[in-house]
C-alpha positions as CSV (number, residue, x, y, z in Angstrom):
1,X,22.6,-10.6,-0.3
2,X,23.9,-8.6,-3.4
3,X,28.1,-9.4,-2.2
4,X,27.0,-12.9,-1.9
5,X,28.4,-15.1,-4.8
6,X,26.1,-17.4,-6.9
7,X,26.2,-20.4,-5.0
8,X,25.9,-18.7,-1.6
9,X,23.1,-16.5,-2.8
10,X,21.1,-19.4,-4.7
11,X,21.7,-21.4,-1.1
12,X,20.1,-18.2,1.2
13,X,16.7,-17.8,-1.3
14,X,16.2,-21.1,-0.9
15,X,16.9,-21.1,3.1
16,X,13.8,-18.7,2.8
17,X,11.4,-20.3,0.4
18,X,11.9,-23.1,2.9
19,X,9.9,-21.0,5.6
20,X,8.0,-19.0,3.9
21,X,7.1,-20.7,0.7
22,X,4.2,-22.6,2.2
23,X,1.4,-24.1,0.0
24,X,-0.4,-23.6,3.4
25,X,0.0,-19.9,3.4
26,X,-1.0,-18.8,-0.1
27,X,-4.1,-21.1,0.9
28,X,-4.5,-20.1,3.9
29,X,-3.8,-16.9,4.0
30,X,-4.9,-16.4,7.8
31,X,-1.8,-18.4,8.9
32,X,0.4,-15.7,7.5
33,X,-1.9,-12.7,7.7
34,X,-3.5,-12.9,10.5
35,X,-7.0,-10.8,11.4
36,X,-5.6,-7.8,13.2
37,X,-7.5,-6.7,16.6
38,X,-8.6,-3.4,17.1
39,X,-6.5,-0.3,17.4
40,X,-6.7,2.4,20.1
41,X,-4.7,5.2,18.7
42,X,-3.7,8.4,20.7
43,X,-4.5,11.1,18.1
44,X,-3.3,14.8,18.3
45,X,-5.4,17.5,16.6
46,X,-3.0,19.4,14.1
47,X,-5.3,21.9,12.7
48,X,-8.3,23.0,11.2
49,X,-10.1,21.9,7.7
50,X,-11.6,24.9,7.0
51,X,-12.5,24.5,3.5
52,X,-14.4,21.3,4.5
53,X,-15.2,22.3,8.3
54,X,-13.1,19.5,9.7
55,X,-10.3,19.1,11.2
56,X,-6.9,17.2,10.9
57,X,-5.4,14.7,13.4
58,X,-2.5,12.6,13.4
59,X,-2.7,9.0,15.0
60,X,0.2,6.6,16.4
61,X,-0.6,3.5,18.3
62,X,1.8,0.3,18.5
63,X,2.3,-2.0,15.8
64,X,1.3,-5.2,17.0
65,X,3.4,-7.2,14.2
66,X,5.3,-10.3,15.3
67,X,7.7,-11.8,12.5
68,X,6.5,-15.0,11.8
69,X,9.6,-17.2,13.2
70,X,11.1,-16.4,16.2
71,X,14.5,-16.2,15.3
72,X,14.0,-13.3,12.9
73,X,11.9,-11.5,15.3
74,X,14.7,-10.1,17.6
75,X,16.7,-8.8,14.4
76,X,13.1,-6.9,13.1
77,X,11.9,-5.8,16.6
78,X,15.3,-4.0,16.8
79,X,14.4,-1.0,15.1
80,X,12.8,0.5,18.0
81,X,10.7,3.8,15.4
82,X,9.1,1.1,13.7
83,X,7.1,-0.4,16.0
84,X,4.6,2.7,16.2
85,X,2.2,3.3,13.7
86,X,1.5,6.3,12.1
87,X,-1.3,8.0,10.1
88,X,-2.6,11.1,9.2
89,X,-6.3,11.6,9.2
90,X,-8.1,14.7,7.3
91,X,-11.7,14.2,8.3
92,X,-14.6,17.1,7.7
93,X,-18.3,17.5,8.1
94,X,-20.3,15.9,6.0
95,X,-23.6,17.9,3.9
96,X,-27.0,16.0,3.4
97,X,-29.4,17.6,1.4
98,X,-31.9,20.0,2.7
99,X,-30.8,19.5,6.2
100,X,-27.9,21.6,8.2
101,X,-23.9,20.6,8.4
102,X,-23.6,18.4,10.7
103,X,-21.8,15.2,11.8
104,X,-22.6,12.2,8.9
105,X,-20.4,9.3,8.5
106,X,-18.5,9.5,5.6
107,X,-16.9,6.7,3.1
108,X,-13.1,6.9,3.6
109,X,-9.8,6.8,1.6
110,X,-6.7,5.0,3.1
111,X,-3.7,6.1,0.8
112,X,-0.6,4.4,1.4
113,X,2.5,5.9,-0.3
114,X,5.6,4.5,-2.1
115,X,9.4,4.0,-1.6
116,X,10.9,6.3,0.6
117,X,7.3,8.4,1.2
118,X,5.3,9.1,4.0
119,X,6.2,12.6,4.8
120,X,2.7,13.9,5.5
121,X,3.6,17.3,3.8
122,X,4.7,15.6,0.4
123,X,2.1,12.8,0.3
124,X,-0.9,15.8,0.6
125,X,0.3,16.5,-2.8
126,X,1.0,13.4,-4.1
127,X,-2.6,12.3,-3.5
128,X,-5.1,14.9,-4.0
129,X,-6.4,15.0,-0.6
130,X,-8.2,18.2,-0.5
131,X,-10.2,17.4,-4.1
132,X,-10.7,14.1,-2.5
133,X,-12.0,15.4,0.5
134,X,-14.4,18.2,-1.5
135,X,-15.5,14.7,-2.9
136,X,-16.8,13.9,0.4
137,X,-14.1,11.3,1.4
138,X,-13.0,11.4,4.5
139,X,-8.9,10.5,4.3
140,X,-6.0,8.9,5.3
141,X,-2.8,9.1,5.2
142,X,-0.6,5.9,6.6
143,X,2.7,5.4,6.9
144,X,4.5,2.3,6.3
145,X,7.3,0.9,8.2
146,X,10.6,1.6,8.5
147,X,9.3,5.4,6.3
148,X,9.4,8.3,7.4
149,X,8.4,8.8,11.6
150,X,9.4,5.0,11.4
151,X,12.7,5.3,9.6
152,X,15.5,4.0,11.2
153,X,17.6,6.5,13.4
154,X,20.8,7.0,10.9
155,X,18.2,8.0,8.1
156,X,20.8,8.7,5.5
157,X,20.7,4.9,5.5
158,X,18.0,2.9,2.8
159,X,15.1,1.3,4.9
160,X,15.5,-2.2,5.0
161,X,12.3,-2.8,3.9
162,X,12.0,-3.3,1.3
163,X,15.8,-3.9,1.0
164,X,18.8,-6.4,-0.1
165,X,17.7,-8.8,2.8
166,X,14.8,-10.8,1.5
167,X,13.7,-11.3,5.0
168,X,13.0,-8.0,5.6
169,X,11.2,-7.2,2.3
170,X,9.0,-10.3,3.8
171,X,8.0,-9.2,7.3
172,X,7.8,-5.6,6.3
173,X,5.1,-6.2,3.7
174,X,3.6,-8.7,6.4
175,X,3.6,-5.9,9.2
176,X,2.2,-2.8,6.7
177,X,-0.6,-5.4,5.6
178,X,-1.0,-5.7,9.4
179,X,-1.2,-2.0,10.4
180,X,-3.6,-0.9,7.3
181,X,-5.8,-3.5,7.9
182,X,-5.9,-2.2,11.7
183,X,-6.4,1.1,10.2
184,X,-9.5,0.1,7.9
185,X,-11.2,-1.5,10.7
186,X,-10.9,1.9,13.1
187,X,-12.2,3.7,9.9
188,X,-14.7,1.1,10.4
189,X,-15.5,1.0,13.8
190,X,-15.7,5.0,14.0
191,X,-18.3,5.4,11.8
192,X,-17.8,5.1,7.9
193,X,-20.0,3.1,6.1
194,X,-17.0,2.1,3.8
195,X,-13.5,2.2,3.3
196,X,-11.1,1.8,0.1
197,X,-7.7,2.1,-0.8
198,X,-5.5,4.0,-3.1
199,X,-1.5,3.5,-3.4
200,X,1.2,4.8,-5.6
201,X,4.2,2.1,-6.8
202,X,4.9,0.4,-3.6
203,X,1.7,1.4,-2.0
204,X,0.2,0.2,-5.2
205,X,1.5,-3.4,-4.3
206,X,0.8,-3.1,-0.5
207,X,-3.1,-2.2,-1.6
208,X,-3.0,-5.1,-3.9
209,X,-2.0,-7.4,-1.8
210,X,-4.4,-6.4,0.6
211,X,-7.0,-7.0,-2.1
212,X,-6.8,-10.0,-2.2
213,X,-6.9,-10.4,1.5
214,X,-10.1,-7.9,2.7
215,X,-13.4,-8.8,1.1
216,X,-15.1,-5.5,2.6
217,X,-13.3,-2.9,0.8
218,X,-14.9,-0.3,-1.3
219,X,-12.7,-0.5,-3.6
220,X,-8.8,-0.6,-4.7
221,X,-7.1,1.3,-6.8
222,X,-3.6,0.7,-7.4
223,X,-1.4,4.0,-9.2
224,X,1.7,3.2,-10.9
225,X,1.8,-0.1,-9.2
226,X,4.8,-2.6,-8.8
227,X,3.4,-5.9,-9.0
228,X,6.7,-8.3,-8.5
229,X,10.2,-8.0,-6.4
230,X,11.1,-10.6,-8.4
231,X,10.4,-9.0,-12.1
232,X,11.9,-5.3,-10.6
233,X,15.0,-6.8,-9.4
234,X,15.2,-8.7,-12.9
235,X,14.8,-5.5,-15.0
236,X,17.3,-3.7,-12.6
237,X,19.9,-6.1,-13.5
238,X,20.1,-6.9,-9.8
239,X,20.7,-10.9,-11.0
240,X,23.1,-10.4,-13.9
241,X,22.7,-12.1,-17.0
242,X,22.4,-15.6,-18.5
243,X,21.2,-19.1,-16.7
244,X,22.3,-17.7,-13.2
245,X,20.2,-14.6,-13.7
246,X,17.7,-17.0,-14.8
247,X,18.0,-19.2,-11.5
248,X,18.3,-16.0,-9.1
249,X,15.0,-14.6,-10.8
250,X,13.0,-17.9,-10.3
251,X,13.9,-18.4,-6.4
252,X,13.8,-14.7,-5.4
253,X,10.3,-15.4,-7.2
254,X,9.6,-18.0,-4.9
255,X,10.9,-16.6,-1.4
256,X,8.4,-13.6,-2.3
257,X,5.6,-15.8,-3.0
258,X,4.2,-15.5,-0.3
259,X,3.4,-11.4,-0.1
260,X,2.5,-11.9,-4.0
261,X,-0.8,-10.3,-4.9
262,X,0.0,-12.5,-8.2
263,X,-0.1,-15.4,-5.7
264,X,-4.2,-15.2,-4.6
265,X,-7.4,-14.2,-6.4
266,X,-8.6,-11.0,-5.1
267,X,-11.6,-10.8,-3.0
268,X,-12.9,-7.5,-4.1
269,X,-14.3,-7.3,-7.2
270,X,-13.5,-6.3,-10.4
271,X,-15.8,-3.9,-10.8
272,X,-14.5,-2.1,-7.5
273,X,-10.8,-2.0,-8.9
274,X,-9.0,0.0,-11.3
275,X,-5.5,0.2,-11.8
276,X,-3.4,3.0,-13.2
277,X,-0.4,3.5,-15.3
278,X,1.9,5.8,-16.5
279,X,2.5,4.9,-20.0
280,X,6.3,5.7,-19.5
281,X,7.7,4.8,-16.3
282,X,10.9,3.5,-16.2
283,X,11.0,2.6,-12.4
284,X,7.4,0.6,-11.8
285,X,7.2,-0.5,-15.7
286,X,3.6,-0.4,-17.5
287,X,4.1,-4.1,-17.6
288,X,3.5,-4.0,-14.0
289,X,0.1,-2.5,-13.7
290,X,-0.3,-5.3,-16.9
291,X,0.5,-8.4,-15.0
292,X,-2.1,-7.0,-12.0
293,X,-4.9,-6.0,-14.4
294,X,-4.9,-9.5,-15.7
295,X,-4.4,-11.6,-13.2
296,X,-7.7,-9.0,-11.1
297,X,-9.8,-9.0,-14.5
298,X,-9.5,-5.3,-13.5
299,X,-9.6,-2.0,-15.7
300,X,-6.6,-0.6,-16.9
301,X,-6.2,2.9,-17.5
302,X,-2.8,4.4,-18.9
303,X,-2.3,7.8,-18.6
304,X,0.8,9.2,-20.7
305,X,3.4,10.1,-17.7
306,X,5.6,8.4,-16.0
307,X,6.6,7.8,-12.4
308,X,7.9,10.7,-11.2
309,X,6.9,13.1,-13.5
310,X,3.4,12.2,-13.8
311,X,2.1,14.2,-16.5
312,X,-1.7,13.5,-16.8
313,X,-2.1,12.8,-13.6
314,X,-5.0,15.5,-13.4
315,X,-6.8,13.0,-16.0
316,X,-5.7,9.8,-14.3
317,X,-7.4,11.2,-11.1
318,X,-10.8,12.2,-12.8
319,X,-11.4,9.2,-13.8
320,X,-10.6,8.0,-10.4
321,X,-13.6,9.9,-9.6
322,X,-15.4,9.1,-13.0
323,X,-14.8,5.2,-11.0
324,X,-16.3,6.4,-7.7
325,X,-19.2,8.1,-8.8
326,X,-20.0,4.3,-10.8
327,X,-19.6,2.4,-7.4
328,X,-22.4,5.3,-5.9
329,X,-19.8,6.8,-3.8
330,X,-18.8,10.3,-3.2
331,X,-20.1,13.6,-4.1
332,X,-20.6,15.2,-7.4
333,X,-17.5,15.9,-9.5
334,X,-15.0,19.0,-8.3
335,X,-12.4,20.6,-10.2
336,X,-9.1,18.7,-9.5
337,X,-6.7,21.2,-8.0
């Protein structure tokens, strides 16, 4: 897409806002999204929690994801790592008061990572799992496609999702929507009384976007979130400049549509979101987290880091919990590590 001239380019986005660019979709958005069935996942214990007298397990199971028209479905189906699922769960015994440790269902934490994440060793770090578990969260830790275990063999390569082909960008954000919500409902169906969902940049988006899809989360909190392909393609000069820019930016806009969180009111709550951002990042903009918070109603808090080098993250965090501990979930407060 970015070696195609102008005119050929123009002519493609709009070849794609002809499928997907459906007022049926954004009002339906069953037809595009559809209610994933339940997933039976072969788990492998990987060790001990002994801090929280748990254990870890990992999970794969197949990702049921069909691209939406036929003819794509061959080219995305291709990529034979992607169509397992992957997650990471970090699950411990829960306390109740005046009564011995023992098995309690627990509220849980899906955290979905960003661009070029999902190796379970960094993302442990990159969200506070253990404080979060001490909080009495169960967690986990997803993958999305074409990341990580899913990458695509020659991984020197840049996943194609998202990537220069539209299409791609489209039925990958389609298919992670897909496995997360597969994973909330096993959360579900194995016992916790409530699941939520935390991402950083493009996990930020993903968890938006499933906002405005899931009525029954706890709650959503997007982290240094990216709220348009459209606007970050813009602001990387990916369109040029003057009235073809301008033309490029408006139907790339509208091809994405369609995975927009912009594009749907949310169905959780206000109240049960908060978005953060880092008050100078130069790669997901603070104008991002901006555009979300308005168009949610949600709460806005700007810590002063940026996107990598997220200095006050440790305060961004507490009041993560400060946010929990107002929707009556979790434990009392722990010292972030």
């Amino acid at each position: 897409m970015r070696d195609l001239s102008h005119e050929n380019r123009m002519g493609a986005l709009s070849a794609i806002a002809a499928d997907y660019d459906e007022p049926r979709f954004i009002a339906s958005p069953e037809l595009f999204f559809p209610e994933p069935e339940a997933i039976r996942p072969y788990s492998v214990h990987v060790r001990d929690l002994r801090h929280a007298n748990g254990e870890v397990v990992d999970l794969r199971w197949d990702s049921a994801h069909v691209s939406m028209f036929s003819a794509f479905h061959a080219t995305f189906a291709a990529y034979e790592n992607n169509r397992t699922a992957h997650a990471r769960l970090f699950l411990a015994r829960a306390r109740e008061s005046g009564r011995p440790r023992e098995s309690l269902p627990r509220p849980a934490v899906v955290a979905i990572h960003g661009y070029l994440g999902g190796a379970y060793g960094f993302e442990e770090r990159a969200f506070p799992v253990r404080w979060m578990v001490r909080r009495g969260f169960d967690v986990a830790l997803v993958v999305l496609p074409f990341h990580a275990q899913r990458a695509r063999t020659d991984r020197a390569a840049a996943p194609p999702f998202p990537g220069a082909d539209p299409r791609f960008t489209i039925e990958g954000a389609r298919q992670a929507v897909h496995d997360i919500r597969g994973l909330v409902r096993y959360l579900r169906d194995r016992g916790a009384p409530s699941v939520g969902l935390m991402g950083m940049s493009l996990g930020g988006y993903l968890t938006s976007l499933v906002a405005t899809l899931e009525s029954d989360l706890a709650f959503a909190v997007p982290m240094i979130p990216l709220a348009s392909f459209a606007d970050f393609a813009r602001d990387q000069g990916r369109f040029g400049e003057g009235p073809a820019a301008a033309d490029q930016y408006r139907a790339y806009d509208a091809a994405m549509r369609v995975i927009s969180p912009l594009a749907r009111p949310s169905k959780v709550p206000p109240e049960r979101m908060l978005i953060l951002a880092g008050a100078h990042d130069h790669i997901t903009p603070k104008a991002h987290a901006e555009r979300l918070a308005a168009h949610f109603g949600a709460r806005l808090v700007v810590f002063p880091g940026g996107h990598l080098l997220q200095i006050g993250r440790g305060d961004a965090f507490r009041e993560v919990g400060r946010f929990w501990r107002g929707l009556g979930l979790g434990a009392a407060s722990h010292r972030l590590a």
